[in-house]
C-alpha angles and dihedrals in degrees: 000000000000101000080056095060085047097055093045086064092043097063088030078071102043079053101054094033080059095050090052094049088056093043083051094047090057091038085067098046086054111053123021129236122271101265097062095050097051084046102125127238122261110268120234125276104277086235086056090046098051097045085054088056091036090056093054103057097054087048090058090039092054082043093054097039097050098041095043076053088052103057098037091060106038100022103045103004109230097154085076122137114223120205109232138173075203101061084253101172095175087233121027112003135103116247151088121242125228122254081268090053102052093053088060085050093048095048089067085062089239118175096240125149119203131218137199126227135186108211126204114222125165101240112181098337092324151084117254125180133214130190113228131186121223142171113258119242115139142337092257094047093051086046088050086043096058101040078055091059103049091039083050088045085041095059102240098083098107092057102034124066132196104236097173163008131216128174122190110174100295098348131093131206114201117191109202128175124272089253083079096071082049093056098044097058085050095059094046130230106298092044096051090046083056088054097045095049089042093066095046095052091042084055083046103051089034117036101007090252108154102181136033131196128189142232133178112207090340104309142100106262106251103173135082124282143166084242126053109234103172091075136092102254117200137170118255103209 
């Protein structure tokens, strides 16, 4: 009898254990291994990828243009046009403001540095000299201010305009408009020579230019004039 009863729960386990190998078995076919479910998703084409980035940089450059605009223009008021006698523009333009007008410039607290000049200018049959004060850029657009200045003393600034600088070593190449030829016929020759040499001895005393050459709109001067421009003018001190 009671290897009977043993018997009977022997074959009651190997049951069960049966019926848990088959669970186990669709257990498996249900749900996959681990490492397939930890398995990552595929990643993004990499073109896909870079336009996204690509995307986002231009978003935060718009941002930071338009907001840097922003604040120059409503918070400290840089787009301001300054009045001038000079052609003074406050950004852009060439020029140079009057005392009063520094002060404007200065009350914006505003880092300037301000330069002195003394300016040639044919005067009566003479040269005569002025001190003027600008505001310090480069080097060119000192050297454009103060041909300004002796073209505006000389008489012949409203008509005449300053195109271009060039440097080469100690020599400097001025490019004026056509409107120059014009004026210098109109002054005659000993005028236009005091002019000439006005400009070369204002490049010596203030820049150590000792030589100057012209163009008119962007060419050697091949006509006529009262005054020879083809050559190499310098100040005889």
């Amino acid at each position: 009898m009671a290897r009977r009863k043993l018997d009977d729960l022997k074959m009651e386990r190997e049951f069960e254990e049966r019926i848990e190998a088959k669970q186990r078995r669709i257990s498996a076919r249900s749900y996959p291994d681990s490492s397939r479910r930890d398995r990552k998703k595929p990643k993004p084409p990499f073109l896909l990828r870079l336009l996204a980035w690509c995307g986002v940089i231009l978003f935060c450059f718009v941002v930071g243009y338009v907001g840097t605009e922003y604040m120059m223009k409503n918070i400290f008021n840089l787009d301001k046009q300054w009045p001038t006698s000079g052609g003074y523009t406050g950004g852009n333009g060439v020029g140079t403001p009057t005392n009063e007008e520094y002060a404007s410039i200065e009350s914006l607290g505003l880092d300037m540095q301000k330069v002195t000049f003394s300016v040639f200018y044919p005067r009566d049959g003479e040269l005569m000299s002025e001190n003027v004060d600008v505001i310090s850029r480069t080097l060119e657009d000192n050297i454009q201010e103060a041909v300004l200045r002796i073209l505006k003393l000389s008489g012949i600034g409203d008509a005449v305009s300053v195109l271009h600088v060039f440097r080469d070593v100690e020599t400097v190449y001025l490019d004026l408009s056509a409107p120059f030829l014009e004026a210098l016929n109109e002054v005659g020759e000993k005028t236009g020579s005091l002019l000439i040499t006005a400009v070369a001895r204002t490049m010596n005393e203030n820049f150590s230019l000792t030589k100057v050459r012209y163009l008119v709109d962007s060419k050697v001067v091949s006509s006529e004039t009262k005054v020879n421009l083809n050559a190499d003018w310098q100040s005889h001190m």
